[in-house]
C-alpha positions as CSV (number, residue, x, y, z in Angstrom):
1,X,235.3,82.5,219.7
2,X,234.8,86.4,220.7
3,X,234.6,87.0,224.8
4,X,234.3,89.9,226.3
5,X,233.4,90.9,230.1
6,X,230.9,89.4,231.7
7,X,227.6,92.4,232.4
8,X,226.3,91.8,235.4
9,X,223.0,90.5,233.9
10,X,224.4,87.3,232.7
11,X,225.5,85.9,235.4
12,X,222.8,83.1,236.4
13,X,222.5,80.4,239.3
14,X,220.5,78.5,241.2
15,X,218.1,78.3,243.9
16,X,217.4,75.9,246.9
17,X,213.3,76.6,247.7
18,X,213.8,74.0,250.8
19,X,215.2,70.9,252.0
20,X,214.5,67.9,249.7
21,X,213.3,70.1,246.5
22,X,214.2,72.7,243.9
23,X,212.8,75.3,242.4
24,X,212.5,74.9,239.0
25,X,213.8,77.7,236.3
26,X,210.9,79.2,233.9
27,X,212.6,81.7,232.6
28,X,209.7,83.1,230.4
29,X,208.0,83.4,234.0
30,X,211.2,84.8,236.4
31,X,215.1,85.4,236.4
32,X,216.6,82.8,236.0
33,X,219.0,81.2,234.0
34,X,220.5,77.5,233.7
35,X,223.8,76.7,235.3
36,X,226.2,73.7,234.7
37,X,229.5,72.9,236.6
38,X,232.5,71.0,236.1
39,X,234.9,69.6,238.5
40,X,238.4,69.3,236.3
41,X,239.7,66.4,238.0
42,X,237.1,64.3,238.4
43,X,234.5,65.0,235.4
44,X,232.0,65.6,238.1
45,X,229.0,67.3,236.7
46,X,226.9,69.7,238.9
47,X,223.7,71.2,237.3
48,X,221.2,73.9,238.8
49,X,219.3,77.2,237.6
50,X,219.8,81.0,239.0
51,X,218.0,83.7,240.1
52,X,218.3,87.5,240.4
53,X,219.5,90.1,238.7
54,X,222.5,91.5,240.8
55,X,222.7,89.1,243.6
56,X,221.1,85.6,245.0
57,X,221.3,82.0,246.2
58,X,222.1,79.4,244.2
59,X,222.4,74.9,243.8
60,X,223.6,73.1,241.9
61,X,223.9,69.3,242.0
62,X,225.2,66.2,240.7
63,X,223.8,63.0,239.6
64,X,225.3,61.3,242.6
65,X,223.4,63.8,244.7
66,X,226.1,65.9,245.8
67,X,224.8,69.4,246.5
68,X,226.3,72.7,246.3
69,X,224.6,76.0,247.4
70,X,225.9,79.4,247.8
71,X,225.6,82.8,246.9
72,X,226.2,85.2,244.7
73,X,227.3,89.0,243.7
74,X,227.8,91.3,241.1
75,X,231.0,92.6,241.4
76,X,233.2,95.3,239.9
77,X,232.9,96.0,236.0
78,X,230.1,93.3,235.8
79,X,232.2,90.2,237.1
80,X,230.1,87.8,238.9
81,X,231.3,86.3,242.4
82,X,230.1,83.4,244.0
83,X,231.2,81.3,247.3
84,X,229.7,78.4,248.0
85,X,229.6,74.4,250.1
86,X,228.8,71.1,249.1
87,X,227.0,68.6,251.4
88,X,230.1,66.8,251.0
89,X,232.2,69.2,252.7
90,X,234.0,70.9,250.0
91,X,233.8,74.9,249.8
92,X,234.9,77.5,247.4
93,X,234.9,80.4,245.5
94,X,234.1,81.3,241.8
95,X,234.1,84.3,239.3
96,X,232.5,84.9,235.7
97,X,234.5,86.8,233.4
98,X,233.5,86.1,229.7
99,X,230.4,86.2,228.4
100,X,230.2,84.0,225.0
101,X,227.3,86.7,223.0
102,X,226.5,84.0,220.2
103,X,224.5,81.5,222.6
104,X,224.9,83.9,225.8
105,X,226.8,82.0,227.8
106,X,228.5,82.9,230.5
107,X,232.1,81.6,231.5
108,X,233.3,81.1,234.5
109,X,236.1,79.3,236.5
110,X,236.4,78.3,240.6
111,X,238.0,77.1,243.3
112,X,237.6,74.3,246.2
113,X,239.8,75.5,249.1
114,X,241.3,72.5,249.8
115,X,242.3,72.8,245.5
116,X,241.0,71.5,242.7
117,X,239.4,73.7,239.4
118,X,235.7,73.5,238.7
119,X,234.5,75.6,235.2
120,X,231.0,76.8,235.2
121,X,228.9,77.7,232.2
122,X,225.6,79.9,232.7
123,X,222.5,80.8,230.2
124,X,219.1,80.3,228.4
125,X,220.7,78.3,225.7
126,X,224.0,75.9,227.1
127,X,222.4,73.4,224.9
128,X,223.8,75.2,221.9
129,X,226.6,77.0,223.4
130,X,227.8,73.0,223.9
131,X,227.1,71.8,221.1
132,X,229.0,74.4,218.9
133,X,231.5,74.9,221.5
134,X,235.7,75.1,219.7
135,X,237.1,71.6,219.2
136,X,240.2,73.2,221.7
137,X,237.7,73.9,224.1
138,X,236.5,70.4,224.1
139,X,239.8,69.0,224.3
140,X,240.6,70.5,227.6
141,X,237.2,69.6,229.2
142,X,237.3,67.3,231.7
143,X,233.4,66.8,231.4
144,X,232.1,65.9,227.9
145,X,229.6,68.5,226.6
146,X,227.1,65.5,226.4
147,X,226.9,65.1,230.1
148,X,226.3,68.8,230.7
149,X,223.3,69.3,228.5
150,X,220.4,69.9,230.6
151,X,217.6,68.0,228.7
């Protein structure tokens, strides 16, 4: 699979409108961009949507209800930075550094403070970008591709 550096206009998350609901991604109507997270040692999925072009909030959450929101930047060369909590207490940090052209997808990794690896995936398409993913790349997932399609 061919990677290169992330531009600053793929990275994608999500949005909290206010307590209890989301704003939902249309992203023939605004920026935005679906946004899928997984926690490596658990298989915990997190899913959300972006918005903004250079910088923004963002959520995601899992099916357990486990929320994480946040912020992010556009950093030097086009990397995306991100910091962000859960409401269960874990906080961290994450950066996008490939961007996948085929299904424009961006790549990206994290970290809780307290430890632990969480991969992100962002874009219009991570239904396909999934679904044709390397068999390698599968292999080291700790999340199956099935549970982070979005539909």
């Amino acid at each position: 699979m061919f990677r290169i550096v992330l531009p600053a206009f793929a990275l994608f998350l999500a949005i909290r409108a206010h307590a209890g609901e989301t704003l939902p991604c249309d992203p023939a109507r605004m920026n935005c961009s679906p946004l899928v997270a997984c926690v490596e040692a658990s298989g915990e999925v997190l899913r959300g949507a972006s918005f903004g072009a250079d910088s923004g909030p963002f959520h995601a959450e899992s099916p357990a209800g486990v929320l994480c929101t946040g912020s992010w930047r556009r950093g030097v060369m086009g990397l995306g930075l991100a910091e962000f909590s859960c409401s269960d207490g874990r906080t961290g940090q994450s950066i996008y550094t490939y961007f996948e052209p085929e299904s424009g997808t961006a790549v990206g990794t994290g970290r809780f403070a307290g430890g632990g690896e969480v991969r992100f995936w962002s874009g219009n398409n991570l239904e396909r970008y999934f679904r044709e993913v390397a068999p390698e790349e599968r292999q080291r997932m700790a999340c199956t591709p099935e549970a982070m399609l979005l539909s």
